[in-house]
KEMIPA-948498 format. One record per residue (C-alpha): x, y, z; residue in one letter. Coordinates in steps of 0.05 Angstrom, whole numbers, plus 32768, in hexadecimal, padded with zeros to 4 digits. Layout:
<pts>
@xx:X; yy:Y; zz:Z; rest:a
...
</pts>
This chain:
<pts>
@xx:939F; yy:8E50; zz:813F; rest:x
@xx:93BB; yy:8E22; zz:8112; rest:x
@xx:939F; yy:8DD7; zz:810E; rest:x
@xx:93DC; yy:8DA1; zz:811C; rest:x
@xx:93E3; yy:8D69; zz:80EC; rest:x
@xx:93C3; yy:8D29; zz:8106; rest:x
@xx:93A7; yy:8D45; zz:813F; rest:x
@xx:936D; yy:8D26; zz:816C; rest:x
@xx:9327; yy:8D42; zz:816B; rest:x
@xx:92FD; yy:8D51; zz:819F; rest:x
@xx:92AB; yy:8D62; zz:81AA; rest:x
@xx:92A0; yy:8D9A; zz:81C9; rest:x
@xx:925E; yy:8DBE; zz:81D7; rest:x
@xx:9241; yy:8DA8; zz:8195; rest:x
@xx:927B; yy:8DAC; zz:8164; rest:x
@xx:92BD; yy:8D79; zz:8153; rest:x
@xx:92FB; yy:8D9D; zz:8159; rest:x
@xx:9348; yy:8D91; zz:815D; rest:x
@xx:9354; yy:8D92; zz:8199; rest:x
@xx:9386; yy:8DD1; zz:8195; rest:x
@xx:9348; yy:8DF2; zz:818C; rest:x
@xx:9318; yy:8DDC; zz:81C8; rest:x
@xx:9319; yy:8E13; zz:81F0; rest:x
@xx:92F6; yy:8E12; zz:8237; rest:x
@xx:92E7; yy:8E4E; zz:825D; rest:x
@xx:9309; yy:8E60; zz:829C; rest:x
@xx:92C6; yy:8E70; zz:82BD; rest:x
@xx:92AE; yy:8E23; zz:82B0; rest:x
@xx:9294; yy:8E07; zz:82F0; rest:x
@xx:92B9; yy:8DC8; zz:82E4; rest:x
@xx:92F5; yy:8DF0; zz:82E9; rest:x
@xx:92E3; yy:8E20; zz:8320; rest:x
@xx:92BF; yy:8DEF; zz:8354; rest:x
@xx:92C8; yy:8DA7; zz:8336; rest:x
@xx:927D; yy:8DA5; zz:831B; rest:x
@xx:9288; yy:8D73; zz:82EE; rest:x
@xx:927C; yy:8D24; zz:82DD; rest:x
@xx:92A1; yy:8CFB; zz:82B0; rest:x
@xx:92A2; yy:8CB1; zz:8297; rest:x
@xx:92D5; yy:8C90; zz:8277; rest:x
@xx:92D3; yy:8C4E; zz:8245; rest:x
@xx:930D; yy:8C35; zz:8216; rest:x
@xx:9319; yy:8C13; zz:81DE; rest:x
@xx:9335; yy:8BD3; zz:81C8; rest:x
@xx:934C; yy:8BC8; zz:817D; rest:x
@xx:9329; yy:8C13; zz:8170; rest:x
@xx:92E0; yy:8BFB; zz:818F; rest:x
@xx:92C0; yy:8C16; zz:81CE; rest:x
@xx:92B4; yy:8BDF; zz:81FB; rest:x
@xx:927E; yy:8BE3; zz:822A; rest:x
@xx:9263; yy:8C29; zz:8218; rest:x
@xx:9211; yy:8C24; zz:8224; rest:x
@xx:922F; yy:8C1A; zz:827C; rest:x
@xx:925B; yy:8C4E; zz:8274; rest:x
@xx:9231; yy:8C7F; zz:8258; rest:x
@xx:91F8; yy:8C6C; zz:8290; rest:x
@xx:9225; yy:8C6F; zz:82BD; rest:x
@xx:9227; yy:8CBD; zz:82A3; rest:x
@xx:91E9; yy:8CC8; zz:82A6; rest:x
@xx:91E1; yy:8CB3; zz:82EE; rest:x
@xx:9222; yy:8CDC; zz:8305; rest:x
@xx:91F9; yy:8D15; zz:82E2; rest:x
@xx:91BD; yy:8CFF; zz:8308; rest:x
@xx:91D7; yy:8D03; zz:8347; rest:x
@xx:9205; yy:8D42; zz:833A; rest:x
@xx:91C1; yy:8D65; zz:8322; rest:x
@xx:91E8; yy:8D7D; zz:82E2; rest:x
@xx:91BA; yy:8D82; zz:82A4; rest:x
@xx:91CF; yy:8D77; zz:8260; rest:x
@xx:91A3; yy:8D80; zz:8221; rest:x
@xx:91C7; yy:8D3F; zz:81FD; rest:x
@xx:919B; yy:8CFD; zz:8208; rest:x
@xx:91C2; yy:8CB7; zz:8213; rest:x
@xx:91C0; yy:8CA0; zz:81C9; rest:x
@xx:91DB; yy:8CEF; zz:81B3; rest:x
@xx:9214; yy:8CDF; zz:81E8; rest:x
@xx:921B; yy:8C99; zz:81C8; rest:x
@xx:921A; yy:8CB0; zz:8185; rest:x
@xx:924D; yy:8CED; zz:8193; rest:x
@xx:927F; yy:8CBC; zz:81B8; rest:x
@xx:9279; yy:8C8B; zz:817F; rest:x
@xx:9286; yy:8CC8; zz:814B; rest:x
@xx:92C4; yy:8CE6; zz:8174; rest:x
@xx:92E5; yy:8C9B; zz:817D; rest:x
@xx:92D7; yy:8C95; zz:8129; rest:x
@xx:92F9; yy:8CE2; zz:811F; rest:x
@xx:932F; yy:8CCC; zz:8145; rest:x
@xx:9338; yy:8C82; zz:8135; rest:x
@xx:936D; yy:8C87; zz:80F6; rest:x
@xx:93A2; yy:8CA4; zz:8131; rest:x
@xx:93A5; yy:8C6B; zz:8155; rest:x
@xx:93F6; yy:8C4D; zz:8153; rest:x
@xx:9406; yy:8C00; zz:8152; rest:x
@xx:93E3; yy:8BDA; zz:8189; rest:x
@xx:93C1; yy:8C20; zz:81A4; rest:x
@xx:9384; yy:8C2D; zz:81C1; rest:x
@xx:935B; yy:8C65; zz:81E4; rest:x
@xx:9339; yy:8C7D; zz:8225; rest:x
@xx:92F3; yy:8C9F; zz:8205; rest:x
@xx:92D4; yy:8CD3; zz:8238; rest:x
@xx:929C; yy:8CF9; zz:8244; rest:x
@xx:92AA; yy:8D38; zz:8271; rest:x
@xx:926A; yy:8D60; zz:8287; rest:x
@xx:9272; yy:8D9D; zz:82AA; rest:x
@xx:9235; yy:8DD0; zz:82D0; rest:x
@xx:9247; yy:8DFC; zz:829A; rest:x
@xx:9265; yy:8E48; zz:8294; rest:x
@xx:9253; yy:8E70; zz:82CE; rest:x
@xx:9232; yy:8EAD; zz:82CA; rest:x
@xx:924B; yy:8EEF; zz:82F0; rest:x
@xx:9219; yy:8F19; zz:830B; rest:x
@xx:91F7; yy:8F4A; zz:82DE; rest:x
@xx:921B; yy:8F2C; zz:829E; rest:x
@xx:9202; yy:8F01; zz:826C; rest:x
@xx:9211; yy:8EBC; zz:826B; rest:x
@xx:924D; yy:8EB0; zz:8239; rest:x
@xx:922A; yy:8E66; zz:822C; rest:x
@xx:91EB; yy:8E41; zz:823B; rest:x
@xx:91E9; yy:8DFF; zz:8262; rest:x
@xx:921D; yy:8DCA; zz:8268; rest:x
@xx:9263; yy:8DC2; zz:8257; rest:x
@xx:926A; yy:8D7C; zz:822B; rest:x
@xx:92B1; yy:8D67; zz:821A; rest:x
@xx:92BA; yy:8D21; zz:81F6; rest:x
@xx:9300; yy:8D0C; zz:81E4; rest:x
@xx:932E; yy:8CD4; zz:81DA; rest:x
@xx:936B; yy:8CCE; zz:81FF; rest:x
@xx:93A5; yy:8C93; zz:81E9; rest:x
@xx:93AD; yy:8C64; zz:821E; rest:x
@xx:93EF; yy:8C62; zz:824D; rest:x
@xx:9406; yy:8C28; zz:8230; rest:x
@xx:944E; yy:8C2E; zz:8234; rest:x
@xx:944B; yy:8C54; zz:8282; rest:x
@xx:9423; yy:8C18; zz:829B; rest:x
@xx:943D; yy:8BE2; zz:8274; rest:x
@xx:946F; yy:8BC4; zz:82A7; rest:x
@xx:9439; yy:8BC4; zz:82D3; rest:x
@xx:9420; yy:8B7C; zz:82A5; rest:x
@xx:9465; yy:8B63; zz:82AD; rest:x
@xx:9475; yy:8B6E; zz:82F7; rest:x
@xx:942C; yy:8B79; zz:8314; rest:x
@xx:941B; yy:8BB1; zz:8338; rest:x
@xx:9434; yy:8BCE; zz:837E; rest:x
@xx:93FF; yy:8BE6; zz:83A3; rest:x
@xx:9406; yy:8C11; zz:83E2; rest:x
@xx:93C3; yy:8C24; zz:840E; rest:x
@xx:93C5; yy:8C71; zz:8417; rest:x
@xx:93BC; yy:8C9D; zz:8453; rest:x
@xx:938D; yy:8CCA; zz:843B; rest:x
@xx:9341; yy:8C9E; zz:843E; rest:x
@xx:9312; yy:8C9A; zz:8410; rest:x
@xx:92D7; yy:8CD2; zz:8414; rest:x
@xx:92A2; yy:8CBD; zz:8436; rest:x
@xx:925E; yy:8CA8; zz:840F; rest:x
@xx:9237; yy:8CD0; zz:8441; rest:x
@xx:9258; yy:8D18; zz:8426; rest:x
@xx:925F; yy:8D06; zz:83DA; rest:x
@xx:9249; yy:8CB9; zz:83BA; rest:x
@xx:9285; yy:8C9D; zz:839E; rest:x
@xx:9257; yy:8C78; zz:8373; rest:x
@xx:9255; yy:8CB5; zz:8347; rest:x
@xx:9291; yy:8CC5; zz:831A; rest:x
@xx:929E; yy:8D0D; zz:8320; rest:x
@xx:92DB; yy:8D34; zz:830A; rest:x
@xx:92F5; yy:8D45; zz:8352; rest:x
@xx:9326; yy:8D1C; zz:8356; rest:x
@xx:9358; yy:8D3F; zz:838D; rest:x
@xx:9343; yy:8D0A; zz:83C0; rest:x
@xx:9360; yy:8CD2; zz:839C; rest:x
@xx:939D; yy:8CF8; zz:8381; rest:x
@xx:93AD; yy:8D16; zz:83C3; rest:x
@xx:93AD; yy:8CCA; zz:83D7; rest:x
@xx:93D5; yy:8CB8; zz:8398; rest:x
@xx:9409; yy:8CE9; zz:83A9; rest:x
@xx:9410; yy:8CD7; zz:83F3; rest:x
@xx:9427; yy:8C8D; zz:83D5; rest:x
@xx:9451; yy:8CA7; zz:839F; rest:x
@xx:947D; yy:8CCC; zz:83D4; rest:x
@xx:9487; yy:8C8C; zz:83F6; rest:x
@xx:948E; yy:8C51; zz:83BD; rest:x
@xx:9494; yy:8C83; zz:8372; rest:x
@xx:9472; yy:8C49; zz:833B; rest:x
@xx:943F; yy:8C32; zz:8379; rest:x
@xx:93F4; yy:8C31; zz:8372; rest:x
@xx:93CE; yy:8C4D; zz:83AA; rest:x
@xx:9394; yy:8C2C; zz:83D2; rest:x
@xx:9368; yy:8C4E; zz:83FD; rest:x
@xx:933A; yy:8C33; zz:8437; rest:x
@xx:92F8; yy:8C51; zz:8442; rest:x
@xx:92E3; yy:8C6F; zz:847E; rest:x
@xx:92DC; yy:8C33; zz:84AD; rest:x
@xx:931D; yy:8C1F; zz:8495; rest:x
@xx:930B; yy:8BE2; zz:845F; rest:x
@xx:9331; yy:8BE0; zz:8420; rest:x
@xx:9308; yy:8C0E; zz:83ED; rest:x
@xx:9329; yy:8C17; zz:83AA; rest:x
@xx:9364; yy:8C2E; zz:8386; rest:x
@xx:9370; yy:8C64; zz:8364; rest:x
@xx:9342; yy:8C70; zz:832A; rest:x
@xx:933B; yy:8C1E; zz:8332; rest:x
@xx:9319; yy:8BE7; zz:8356; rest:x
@xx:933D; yy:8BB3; zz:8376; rest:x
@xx:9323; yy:8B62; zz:837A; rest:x
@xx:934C; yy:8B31; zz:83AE; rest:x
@xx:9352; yy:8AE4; zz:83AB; rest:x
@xx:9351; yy:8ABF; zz:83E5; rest:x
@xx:934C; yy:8A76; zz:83F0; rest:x
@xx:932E; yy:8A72; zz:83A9; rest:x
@xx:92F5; yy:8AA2; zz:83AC; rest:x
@xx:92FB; yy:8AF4; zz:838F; rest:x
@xx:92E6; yy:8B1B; zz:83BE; rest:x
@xx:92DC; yy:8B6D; zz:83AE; rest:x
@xx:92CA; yy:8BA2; zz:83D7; rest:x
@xx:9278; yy:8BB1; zz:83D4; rest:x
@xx:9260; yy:8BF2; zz:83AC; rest:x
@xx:9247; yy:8C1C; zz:83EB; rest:x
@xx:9296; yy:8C38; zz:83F2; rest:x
@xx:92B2; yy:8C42; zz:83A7; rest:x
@xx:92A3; yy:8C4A; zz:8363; rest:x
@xx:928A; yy:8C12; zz:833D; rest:x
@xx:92AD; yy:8C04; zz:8305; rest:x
@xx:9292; yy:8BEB; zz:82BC; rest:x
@xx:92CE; yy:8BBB; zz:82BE; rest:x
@xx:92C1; yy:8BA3; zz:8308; rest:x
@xx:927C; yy:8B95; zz:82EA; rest:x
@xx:9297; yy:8B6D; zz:82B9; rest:x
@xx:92C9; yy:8B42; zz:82E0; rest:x
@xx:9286; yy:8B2E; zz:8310; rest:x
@xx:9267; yy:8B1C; zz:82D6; rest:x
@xx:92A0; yy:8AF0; zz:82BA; rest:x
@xx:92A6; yy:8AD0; zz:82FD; rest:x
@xx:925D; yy:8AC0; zz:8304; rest:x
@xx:9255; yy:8AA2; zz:82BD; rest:x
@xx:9294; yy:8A82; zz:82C5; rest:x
@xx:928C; yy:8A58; zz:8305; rest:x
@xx:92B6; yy:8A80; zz:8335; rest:x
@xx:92A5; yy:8A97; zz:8373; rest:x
@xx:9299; yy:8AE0; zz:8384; rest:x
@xx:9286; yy:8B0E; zz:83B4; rest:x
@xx:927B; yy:8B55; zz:83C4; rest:x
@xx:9292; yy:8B69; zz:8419; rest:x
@xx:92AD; yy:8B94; zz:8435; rest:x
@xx:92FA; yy:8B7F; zz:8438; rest:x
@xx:9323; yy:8B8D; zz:846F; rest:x
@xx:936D; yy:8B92; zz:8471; rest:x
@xx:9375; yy:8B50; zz:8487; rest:x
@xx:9359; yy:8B2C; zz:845A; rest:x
@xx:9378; yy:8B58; zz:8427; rest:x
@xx:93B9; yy:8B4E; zz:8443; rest:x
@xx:93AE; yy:8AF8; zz:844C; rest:x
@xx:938F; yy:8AF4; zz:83FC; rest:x
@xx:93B5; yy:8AD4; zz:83D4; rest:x
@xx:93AA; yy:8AF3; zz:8394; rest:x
@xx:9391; yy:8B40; zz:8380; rest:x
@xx:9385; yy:8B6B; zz:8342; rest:x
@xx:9379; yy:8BB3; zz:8334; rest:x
@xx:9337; yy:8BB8; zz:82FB; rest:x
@xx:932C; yy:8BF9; zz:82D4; rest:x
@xx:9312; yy:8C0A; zz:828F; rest:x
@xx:9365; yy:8C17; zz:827D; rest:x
@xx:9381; yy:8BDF; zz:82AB; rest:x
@xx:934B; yy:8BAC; zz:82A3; rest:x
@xx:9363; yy:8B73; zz:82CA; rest:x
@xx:93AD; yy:8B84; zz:82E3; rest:x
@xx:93CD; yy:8B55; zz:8316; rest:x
@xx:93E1; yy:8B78; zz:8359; rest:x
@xx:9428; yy:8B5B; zz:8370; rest:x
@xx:9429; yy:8B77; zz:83B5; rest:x
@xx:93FF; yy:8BA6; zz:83E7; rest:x
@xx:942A; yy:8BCB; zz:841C; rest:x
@xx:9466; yy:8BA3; zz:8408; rest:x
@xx:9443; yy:8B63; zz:8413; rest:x
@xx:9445; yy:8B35; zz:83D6; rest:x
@xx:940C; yy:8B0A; zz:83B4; rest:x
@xx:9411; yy:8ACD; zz:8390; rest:x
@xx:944B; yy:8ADA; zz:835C; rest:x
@xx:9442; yy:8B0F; zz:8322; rest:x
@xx:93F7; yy:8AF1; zz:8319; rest:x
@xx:93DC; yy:8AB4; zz:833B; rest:x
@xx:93AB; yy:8A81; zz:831D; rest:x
@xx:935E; yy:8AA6; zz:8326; rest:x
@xx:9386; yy:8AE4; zz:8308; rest:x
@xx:939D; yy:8AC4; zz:82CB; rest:x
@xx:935B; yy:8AA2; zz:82C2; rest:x
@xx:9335; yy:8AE3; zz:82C6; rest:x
@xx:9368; yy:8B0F; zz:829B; rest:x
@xx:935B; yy:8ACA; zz:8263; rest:x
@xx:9312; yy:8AD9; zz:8264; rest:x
@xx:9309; yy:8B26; zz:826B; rest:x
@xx:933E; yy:8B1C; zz:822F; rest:x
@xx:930A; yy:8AEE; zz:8204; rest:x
@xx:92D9; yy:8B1D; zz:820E; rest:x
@xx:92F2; yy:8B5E; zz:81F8; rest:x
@xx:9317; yy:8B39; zz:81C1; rest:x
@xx:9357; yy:8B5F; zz:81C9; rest:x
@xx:9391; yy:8B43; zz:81F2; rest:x
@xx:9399; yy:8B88; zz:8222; rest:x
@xx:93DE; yy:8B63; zz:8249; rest:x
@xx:9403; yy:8B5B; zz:81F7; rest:x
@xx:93E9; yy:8B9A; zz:81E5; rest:x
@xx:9406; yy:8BBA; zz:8229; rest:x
@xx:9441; yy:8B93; zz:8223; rest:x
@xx:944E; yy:8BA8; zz:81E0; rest:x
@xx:9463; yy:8BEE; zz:81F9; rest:x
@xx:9491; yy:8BD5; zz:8232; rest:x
@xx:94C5; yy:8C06; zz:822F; rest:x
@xx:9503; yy:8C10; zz:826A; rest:x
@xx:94EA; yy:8C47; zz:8290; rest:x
@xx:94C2; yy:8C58; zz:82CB; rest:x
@xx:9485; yy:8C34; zz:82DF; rest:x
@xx:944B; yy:8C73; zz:82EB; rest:x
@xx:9407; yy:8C6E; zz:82F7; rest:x
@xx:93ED; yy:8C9D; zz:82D6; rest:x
@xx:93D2; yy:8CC8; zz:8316; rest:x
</pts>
């Protein structure tokens, strides 16, 4: 198989190659029962941001799944940094990337055959950010739409841990985009509070305080983490509850936070709108979370605003 020109690299059960050329096998147990954890970081101007909690955040998804891996932290560290470096030079204008790690059981073994490879699957990879697919999303806010389908319950798998399966989510994605195409969906958890979207966390303002749904229910994310932390060294009130649709639906402000979106302003929930494209906590937050990383994420996204549909991604 012939190498493309300028094509991304990719680590891969010890080796770097193009990523033409990594090949999984059919028999992987990520592939044939979802036994598999992932973690996800970005980039801004070409940097990883945050990528010690991310890869801890691994290791305790790994933890928890029971899946062992003969790479330490710093190896994983030291691979993600050399992948992001390989990979670096193809970065376009005002581009950046989502930097994963994707762990898998491993190969599994058929009866009375030996095993065509020993321990884990490891897959890390750079992926360009959708820029131009979300970047209306800056301009207009986003429309967010609480799904059917809940979110599954901690008590039959911990959405604390980041594992591959994602069909819950996407089944709940999917249920929205047949109603409102462009909209993000929200799901509640099981005693019908406001959880998280999908693949994202979700903050509300109301009467001046930030308010976000506690950990128990959803997966905490690095960026969440952050935006508490801005808010506590900044003066501004927060608070982890549980957050039922009222006050959801009385806030006055709300924003999505992922490692891709950071802070993105949400314009409406179930057709109800919040305080124009992004009120005043909003702004304020988006103006320090953009200080920090040193990168303004709402120009860069901006930058790629083409006419076109709005997707999530999902």
């Amino acid at each position: 198989m012939e190498t493309r020109a300028n094509e991304r690299c990719v680590y891969l059960n010890g080796a770097f190659l193009p990523e033409s050329r990594a090949l999984l096998s059919f028999r992987d147990s990520g592939f044939v029962y979802g036994d598999c954890v992932f973690d996800t970081a970005r980039t801004f101007n070409g940097k990883i941001f945050r990528l010690d909690q991310h890869v801890d955040r691994l290791f305790q998804s790994l933890a928890y799944t029971r899946i062992e891996i003969q790479m330490d932290r710093q190896e994983i560290i030291d691979t993600t940094e050399e992948v992001v470096a390989r990979n670096r030079a193809l970065l376009g204008p005002n581009e950046d990337y989502w930097v994963s790690q994707r762990i898998s059981n491993g190969v599994i073994s058929l009866d009375g055959e030996p095993p065509i490879q020993d321990g884990a699957t490891i897959v890390i990879e750079c992926t360009p950010l959708p820029l131009r697919a979300r970047a209306s999303m800056f301009r207009d806010g986003i429309e967010a739409v609480i799904a059917p389908l809940k979110r599954v319950p901690p008590d039959a798998l911990s959405p604390n841990a980041k594992i591959n399966n994602y069909m819950n989510p996407m089944l709940a994605q999917r249920e929205v985009t047949a109603i409102r195409p462009g909209a993000w969906a929200l799901q509640l958890d099981m005693n019908g509070n406001l959880a998280e979207g999908v693949g994202c966390n979700v903050f509300f303002v109301r009467d001046g305080k930030v308010i976000t749904p506690k950990a128990d229910n959803i997966l905490p994310g690095v960026t969440r983490a952050v935006v508490l932390e801005l808010c506590r060294d900044n003066g501004i009130d927060v608070t982890e509850q549980d957050v039922s649709l009222h006050t959801a639906t009385t806030a006055s402000e709300a924003f999505f936070t992922s490692t891709s979106l950071c802070l993105c302003p949400v314009r409406s929930l179930n057709g109800r709108s919040y305080l124009g494209h992004a009120g005043p906590v909003t702004k304020r937050l988006m103006g320090l979370f953009t200080d920090l990383v040193g990168c303004d994420y709402v120009a860069q996204y901006l930058a790629h605003l083409r006419a076109g549909t709005t997707r999530t991604g999902f």
